[in-house]
Biopython code that builds the backbone (N, CA, C, O; Angstrom):
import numpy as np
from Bio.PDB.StructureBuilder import StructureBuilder

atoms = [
    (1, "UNK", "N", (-1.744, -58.341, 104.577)),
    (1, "UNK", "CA", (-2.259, -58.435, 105.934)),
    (1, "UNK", "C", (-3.363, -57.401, 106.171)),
    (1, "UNK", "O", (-4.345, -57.628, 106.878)),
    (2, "UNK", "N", (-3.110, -56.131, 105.467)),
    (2, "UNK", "CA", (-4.216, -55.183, 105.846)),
    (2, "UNK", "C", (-5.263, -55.162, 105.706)),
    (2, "UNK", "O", (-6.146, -54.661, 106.402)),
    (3, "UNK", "N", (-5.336, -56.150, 104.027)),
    (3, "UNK", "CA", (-6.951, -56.599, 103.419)),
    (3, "UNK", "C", (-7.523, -57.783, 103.838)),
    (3, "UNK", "O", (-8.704, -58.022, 103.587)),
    (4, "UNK", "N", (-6.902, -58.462, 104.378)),
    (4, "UNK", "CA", (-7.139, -59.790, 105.249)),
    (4, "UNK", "C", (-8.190, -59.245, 106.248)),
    (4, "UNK", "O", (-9.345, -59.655, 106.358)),
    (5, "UNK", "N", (-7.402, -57.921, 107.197)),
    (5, "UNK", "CA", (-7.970, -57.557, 108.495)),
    (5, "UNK", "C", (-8.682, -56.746, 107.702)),
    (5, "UNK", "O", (-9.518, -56.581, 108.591)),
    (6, "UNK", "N", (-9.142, -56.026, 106.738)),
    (6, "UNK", "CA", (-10.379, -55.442, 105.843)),
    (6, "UNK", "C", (-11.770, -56.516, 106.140)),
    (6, "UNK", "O", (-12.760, -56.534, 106.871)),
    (7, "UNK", "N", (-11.175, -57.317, 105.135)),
    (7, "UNK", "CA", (-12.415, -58.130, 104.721)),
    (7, "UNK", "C", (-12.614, -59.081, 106.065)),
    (7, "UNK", "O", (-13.499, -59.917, 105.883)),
    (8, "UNK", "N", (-12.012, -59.141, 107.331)),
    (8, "UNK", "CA", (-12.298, -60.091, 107.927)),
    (8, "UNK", "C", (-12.744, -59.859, 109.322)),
    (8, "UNK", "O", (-13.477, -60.610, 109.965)),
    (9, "UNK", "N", (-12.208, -58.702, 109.737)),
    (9, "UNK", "CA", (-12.276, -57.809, 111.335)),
    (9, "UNK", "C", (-13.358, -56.696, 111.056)),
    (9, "UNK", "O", (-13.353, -55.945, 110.080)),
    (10, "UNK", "N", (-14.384, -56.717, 112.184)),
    (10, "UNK", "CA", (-15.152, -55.352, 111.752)),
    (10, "UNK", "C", (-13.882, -53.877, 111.993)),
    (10, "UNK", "O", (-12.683, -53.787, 112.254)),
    (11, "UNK", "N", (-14.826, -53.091, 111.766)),
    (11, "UNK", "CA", (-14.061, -51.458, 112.093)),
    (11, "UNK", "C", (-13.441, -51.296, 113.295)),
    (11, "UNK", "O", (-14.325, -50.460, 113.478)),
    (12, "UNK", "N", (-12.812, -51.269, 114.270)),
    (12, "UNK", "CA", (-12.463, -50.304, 115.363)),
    (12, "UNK", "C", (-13.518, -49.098, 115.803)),
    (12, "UNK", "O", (-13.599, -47.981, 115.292)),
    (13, "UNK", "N", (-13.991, -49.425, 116.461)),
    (13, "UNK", "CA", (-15.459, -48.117, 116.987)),
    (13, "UNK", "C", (-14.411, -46.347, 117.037)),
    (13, "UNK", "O", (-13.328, -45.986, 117.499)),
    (14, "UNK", "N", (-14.876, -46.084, 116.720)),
    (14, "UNK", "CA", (-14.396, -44.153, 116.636)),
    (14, "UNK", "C", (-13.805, -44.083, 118.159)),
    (14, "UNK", "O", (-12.610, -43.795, 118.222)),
    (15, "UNK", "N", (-14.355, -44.264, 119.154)),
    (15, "UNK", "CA", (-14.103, -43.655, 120.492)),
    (15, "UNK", "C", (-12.436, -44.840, 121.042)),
    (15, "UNK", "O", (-11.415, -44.502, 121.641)),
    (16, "UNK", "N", (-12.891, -46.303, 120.453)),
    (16, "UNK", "CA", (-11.629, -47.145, 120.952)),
    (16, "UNK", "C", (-10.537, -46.822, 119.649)),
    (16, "UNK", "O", (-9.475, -47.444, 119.617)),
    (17, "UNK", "N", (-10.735, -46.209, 119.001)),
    (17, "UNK", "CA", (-9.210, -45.791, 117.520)),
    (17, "UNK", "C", (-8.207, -45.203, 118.093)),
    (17, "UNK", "O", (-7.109, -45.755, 118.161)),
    (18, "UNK", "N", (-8.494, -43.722, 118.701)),
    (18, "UNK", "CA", (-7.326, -43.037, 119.239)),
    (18, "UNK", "C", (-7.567, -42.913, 120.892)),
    (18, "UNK", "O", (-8.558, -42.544, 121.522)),
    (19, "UNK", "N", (-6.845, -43.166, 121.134)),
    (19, "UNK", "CA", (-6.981, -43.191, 122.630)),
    (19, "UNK", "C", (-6.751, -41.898, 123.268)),
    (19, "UNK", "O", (-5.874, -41.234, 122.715)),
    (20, "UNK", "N", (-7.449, -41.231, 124.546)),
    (20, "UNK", "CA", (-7.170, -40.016, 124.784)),
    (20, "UNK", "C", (-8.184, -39.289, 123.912)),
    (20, "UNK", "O", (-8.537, -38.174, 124.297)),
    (21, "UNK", "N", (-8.685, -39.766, 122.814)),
    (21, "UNK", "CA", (-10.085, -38.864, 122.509)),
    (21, "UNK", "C", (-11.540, -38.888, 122.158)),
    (21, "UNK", "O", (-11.865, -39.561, 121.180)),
    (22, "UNK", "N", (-12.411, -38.276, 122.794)),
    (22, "UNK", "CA", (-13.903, -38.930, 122.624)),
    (22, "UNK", "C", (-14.562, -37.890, 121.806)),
    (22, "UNK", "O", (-14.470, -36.663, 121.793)),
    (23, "UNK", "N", (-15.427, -38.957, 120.959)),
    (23, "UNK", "CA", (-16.462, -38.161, 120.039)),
    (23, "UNK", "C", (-17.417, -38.431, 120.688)),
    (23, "UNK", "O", (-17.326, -39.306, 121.550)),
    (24, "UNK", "N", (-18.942, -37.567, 120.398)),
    (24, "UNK", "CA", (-20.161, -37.867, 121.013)),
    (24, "UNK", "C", (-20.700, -39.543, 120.385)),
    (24, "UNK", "O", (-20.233, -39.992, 119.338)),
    (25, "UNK", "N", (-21.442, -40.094, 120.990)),
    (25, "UNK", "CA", (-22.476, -40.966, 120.342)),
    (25, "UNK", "C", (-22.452, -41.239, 119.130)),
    (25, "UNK", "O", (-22.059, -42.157, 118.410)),
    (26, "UNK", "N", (-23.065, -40.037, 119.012)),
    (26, "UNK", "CA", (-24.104, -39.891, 117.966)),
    (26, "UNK", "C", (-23.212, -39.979, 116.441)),
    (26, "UNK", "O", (-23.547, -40.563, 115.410)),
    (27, "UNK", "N", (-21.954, -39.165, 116.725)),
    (27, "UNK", "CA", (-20.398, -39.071, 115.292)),
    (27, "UNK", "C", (-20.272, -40.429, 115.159)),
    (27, "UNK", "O", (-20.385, -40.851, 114.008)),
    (28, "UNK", "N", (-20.044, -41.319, 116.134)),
    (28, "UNK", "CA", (-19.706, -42.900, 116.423)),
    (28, "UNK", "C", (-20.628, -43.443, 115.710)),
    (28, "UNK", "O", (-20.209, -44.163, 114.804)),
    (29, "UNK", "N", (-21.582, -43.356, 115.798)),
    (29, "UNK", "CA", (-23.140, -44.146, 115.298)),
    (29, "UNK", "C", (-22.809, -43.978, 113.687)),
    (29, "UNK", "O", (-22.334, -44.873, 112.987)),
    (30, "UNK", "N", (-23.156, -42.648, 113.242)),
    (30, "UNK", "CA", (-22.999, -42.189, 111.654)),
    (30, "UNK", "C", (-21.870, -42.677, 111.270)),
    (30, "UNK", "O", (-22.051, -43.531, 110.402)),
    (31, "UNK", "N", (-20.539, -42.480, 111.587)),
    (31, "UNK", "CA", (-18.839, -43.300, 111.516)),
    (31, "UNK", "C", (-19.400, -44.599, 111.112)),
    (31, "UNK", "O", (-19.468, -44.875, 109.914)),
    (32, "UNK", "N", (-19.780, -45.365, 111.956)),
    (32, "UNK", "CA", (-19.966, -46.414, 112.403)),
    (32, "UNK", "C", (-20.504, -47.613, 110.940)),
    (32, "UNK", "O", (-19.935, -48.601, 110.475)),
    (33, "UNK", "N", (-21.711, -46.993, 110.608)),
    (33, "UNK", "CA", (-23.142, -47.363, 109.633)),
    (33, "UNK", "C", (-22.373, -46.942, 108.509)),
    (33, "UNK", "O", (-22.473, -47.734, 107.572)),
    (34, "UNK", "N", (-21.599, -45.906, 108.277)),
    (34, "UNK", "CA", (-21.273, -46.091, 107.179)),
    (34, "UNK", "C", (-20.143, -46.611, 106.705)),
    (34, "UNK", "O", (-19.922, -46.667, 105.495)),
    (35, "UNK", "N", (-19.128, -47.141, 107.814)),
    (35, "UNK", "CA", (-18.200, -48.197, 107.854)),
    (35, "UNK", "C", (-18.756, -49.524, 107.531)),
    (35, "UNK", "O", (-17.903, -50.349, 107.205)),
    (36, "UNK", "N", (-19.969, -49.926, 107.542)),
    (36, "UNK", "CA", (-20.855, -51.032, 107.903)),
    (36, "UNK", "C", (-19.927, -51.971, 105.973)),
    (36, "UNK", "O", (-19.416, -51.498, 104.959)),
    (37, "UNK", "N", (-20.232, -53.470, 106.516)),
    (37, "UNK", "CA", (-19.535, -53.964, 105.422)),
    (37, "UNK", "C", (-20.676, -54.224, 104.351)),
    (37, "UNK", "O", (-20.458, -54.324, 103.144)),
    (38, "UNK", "N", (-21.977, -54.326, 104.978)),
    (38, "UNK", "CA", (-23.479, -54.390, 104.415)),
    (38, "UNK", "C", (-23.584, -53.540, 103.576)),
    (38, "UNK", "O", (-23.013, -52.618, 104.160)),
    (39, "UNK", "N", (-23.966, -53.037, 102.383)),
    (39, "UNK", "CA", (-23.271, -51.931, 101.351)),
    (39, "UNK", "C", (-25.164, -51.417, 102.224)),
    (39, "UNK", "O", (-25.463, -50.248, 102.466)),
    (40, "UNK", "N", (-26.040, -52.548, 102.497)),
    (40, "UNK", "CA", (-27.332, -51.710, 102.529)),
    (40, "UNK", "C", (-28.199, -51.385, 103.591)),
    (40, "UNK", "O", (-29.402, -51.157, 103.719)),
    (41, "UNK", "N", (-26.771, -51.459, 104.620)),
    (41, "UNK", "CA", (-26.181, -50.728, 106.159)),
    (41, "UNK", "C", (-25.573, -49.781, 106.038)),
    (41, "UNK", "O", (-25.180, -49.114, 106.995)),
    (42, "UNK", "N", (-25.395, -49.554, 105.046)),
    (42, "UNK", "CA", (-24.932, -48.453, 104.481)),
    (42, "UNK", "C", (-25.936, -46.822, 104.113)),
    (42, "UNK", "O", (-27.147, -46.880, 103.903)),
    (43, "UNK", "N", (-25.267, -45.673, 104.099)),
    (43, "UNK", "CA", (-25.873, -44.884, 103.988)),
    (43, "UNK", "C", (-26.108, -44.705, 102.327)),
    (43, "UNK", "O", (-25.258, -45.019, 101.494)),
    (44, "UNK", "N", (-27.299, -44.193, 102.044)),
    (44, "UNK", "CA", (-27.498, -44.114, 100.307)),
    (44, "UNK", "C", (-26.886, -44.018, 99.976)),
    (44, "UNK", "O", (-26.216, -44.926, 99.482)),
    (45, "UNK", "N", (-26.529, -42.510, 99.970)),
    (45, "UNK", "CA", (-25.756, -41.426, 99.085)),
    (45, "UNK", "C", (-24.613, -40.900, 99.785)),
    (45, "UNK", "O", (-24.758, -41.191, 100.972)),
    (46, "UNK", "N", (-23.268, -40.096, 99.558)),
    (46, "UNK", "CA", (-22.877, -39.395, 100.283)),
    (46, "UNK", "C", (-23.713, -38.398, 101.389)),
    (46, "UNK", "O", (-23.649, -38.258, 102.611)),
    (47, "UNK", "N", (-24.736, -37.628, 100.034)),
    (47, "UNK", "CA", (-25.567, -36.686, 100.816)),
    (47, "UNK", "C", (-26.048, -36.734, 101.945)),
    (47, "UNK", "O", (-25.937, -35.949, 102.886)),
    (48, "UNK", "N", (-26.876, -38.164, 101.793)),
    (48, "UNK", "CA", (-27.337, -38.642, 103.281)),
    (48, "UNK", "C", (-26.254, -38.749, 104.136)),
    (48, "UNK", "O", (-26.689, -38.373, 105.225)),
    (49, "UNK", "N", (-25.102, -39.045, 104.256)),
    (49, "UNK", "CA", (-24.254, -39.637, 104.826)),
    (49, "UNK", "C", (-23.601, -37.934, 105.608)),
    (49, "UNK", "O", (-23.411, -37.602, 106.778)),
    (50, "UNK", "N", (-23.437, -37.264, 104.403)),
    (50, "UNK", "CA", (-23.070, -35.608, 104.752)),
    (50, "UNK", "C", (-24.136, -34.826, 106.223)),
    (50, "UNK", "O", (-23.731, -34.161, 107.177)),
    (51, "UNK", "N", (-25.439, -35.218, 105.898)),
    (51, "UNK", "CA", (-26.704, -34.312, 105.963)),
    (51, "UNK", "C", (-26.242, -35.317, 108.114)),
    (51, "UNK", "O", (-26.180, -34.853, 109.252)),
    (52, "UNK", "N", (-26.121, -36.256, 107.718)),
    (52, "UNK", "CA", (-26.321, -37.456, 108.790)),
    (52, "UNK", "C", (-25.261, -36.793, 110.036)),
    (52, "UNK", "O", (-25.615, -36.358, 111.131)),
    (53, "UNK", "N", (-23.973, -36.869, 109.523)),
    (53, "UNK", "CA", (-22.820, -36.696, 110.142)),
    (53, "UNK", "C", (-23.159, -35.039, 110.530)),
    (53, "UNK", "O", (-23.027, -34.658, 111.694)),
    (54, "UNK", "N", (-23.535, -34.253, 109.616)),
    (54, "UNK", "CA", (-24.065, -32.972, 110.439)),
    (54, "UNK", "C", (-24.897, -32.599, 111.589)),
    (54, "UNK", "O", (-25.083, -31.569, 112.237)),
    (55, "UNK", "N", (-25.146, -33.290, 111.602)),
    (55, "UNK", "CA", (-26.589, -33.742, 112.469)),
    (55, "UNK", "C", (-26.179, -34.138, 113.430)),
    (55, "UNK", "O", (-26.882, -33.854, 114.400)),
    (56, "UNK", "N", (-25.105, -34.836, 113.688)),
    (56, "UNK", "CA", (-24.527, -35.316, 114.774)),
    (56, "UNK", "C", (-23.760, -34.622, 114.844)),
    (56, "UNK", "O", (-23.382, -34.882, 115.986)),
    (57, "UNK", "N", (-22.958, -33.629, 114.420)),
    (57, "UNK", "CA", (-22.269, -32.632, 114.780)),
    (57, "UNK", "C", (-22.606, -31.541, 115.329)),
    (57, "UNK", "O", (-21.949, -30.834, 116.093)),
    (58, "UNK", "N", (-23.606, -31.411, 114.948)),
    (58, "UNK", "CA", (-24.651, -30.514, 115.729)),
    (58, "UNK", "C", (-25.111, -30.958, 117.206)),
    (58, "UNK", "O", (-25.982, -30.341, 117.819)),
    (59, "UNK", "N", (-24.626, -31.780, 117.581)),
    (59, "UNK", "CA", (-25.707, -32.612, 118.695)),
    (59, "UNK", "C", (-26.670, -33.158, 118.965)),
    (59, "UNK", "O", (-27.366, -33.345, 119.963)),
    (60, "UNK", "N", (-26.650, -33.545, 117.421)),
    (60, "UNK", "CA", (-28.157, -34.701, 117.557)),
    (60, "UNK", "C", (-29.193, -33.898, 116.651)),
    (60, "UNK", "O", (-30.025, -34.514, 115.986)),
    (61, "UNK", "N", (-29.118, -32.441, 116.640)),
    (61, "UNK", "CA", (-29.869, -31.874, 116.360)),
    (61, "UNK", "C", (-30.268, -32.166, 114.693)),
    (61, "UNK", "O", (-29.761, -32.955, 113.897)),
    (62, "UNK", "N", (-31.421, -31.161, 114.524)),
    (62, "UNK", "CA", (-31.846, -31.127, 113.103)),
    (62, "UNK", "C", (-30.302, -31.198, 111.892)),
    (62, "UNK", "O", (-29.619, -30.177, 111.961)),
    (63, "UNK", "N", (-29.946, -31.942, 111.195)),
    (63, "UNK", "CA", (-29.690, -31.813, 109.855)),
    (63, "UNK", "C", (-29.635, -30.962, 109.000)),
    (63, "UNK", "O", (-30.809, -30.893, 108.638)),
    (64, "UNK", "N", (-28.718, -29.799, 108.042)),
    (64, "UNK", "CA", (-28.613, -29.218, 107.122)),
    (64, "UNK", "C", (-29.888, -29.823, 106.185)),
    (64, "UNK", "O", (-29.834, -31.025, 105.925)),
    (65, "UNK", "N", (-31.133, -28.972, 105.623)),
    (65, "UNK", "CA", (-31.458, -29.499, 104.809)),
    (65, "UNK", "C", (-30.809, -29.876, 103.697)),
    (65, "UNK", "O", (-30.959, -31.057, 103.385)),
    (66, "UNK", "N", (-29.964, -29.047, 102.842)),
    (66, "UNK", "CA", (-29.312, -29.089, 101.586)),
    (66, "UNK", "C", (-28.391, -28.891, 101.495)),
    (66, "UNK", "O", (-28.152, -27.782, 101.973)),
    (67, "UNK", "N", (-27.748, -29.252, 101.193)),
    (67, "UNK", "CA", (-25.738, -29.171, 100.952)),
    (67, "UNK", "C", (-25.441, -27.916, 100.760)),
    (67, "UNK", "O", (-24.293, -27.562, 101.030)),
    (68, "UNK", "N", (-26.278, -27.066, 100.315)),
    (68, "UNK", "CA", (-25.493, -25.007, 100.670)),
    (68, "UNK", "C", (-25.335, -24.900, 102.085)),
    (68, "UNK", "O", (-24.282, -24.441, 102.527)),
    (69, "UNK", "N", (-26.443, -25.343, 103.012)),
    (69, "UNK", "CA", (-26.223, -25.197, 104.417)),
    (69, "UNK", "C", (-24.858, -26.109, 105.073)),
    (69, "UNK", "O", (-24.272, -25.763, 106.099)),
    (70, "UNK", "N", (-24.650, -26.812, 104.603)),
    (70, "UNK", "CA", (-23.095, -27.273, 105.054)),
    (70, "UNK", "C", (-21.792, -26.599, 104.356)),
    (70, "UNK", "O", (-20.719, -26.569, 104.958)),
    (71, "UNK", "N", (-21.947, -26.052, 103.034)),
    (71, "UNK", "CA", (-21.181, -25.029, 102.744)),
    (71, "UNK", "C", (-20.880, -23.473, 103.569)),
    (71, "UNK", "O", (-19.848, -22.917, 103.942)),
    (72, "UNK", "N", (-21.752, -23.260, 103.605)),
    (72, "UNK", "CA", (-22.499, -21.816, 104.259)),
    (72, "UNK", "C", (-21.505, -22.165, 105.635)),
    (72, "UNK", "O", (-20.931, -21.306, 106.304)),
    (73, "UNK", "N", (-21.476, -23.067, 105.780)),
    (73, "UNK", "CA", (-21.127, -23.185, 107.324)),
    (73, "UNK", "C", (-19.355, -23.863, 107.593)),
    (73, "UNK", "O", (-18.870, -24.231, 108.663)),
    (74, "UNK", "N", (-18.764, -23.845, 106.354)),
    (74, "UNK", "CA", (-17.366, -24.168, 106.591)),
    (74, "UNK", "C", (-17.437, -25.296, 105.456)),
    (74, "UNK", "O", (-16.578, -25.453, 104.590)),
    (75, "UNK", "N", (-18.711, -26.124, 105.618)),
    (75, "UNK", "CA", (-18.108, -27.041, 104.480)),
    (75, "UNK", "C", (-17.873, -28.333, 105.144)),
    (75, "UNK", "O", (-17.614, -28.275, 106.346)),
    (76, "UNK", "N", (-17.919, -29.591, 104.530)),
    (76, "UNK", "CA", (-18.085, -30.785, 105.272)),
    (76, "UNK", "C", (-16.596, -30.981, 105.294)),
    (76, "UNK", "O", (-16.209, -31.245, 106.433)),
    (77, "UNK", "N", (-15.737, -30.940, 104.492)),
    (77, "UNK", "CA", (-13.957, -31.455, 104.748)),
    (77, "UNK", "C", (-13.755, -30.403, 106.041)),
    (77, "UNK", "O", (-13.192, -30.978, 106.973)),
    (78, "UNK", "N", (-13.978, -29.442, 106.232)),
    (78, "UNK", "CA", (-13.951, -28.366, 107.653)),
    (78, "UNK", "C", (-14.710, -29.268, 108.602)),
    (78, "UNK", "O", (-14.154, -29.660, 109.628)),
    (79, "UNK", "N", (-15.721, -29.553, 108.367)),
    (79, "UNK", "CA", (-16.160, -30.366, 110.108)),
    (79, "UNK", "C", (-15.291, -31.174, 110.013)),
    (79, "UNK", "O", (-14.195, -30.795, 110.423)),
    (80, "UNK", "N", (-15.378, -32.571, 109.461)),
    (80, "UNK", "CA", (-14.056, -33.582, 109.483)),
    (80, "UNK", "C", (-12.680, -32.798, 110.287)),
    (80, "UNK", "O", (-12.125, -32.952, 111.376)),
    (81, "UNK", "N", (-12.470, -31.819, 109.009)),
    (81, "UNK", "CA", (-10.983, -31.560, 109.838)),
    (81, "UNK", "C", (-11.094, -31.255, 111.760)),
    (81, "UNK", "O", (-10.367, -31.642, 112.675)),
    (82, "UNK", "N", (-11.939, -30.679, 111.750)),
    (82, "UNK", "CA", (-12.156, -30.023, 113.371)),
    (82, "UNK", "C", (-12.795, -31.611, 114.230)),
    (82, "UNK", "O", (-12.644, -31.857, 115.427)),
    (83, "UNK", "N", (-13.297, -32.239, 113.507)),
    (83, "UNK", "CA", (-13.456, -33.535, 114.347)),
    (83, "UNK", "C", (-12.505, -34.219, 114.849)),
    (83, "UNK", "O", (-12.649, -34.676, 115.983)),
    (84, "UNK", "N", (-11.426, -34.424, 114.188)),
    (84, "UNK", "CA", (-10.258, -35.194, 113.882)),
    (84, "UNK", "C", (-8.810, -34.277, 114.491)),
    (84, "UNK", "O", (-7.702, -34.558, 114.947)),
    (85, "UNK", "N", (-9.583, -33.074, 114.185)),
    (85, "UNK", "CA", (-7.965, -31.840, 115.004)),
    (85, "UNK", "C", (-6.791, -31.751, 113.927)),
    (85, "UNK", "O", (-5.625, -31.456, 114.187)),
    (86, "UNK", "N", (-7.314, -32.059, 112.668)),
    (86, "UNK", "CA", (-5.980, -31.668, 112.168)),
    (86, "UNK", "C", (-6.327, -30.471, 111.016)),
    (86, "UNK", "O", (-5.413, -29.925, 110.399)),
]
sb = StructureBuilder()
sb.init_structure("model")
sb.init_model(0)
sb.init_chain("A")
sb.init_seg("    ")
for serial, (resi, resn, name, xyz) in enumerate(atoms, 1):
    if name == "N":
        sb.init_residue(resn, " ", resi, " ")
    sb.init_atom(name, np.array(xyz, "f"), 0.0, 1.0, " ", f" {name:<3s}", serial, name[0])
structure = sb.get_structure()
């Protein structure tokens, strides 16, 4: 049943998943595109996908150029975790 509703239902949007909690826009958007079933709706690389989701964690703002700057700064499994609260 689960791969049925995989291959057949889009995603659940980030903001309607858990109820009681909102992400900005912008987390939703990046979530979103790279949930996409289009592999080329899809984001390239992780990197892009890393650099992307920072960016929106930031508030829209500029992007980590290079993956030390998301280290430097906790590290991408650390944003996740603090997005998510666990």
């Amino acid at each position: 049943e689960l791969f049925t509703q995989l291959l057949t239902q889009p995603p659940t949007p980030l903001n309607s998943a858990k109820p009681g909690k909102r992400f900005a826009p912008a987390v939703e958007a990046v979530l979103m595109r790279a949930l996409s079933r289009q592999p080329g709706d899809r984001y390239p690389s992780v990197s892009a996908f890393t650099e992307a989701f920072a960016g929106a964690m930031a508030g829209g703002g500029a992007a980590p150029s290079a993956p030390e700057d998301t280290a430097s700064s906790g590290g991408f499994l650390n944003l996740m975790k603090g997005l998510f609260g666990r």
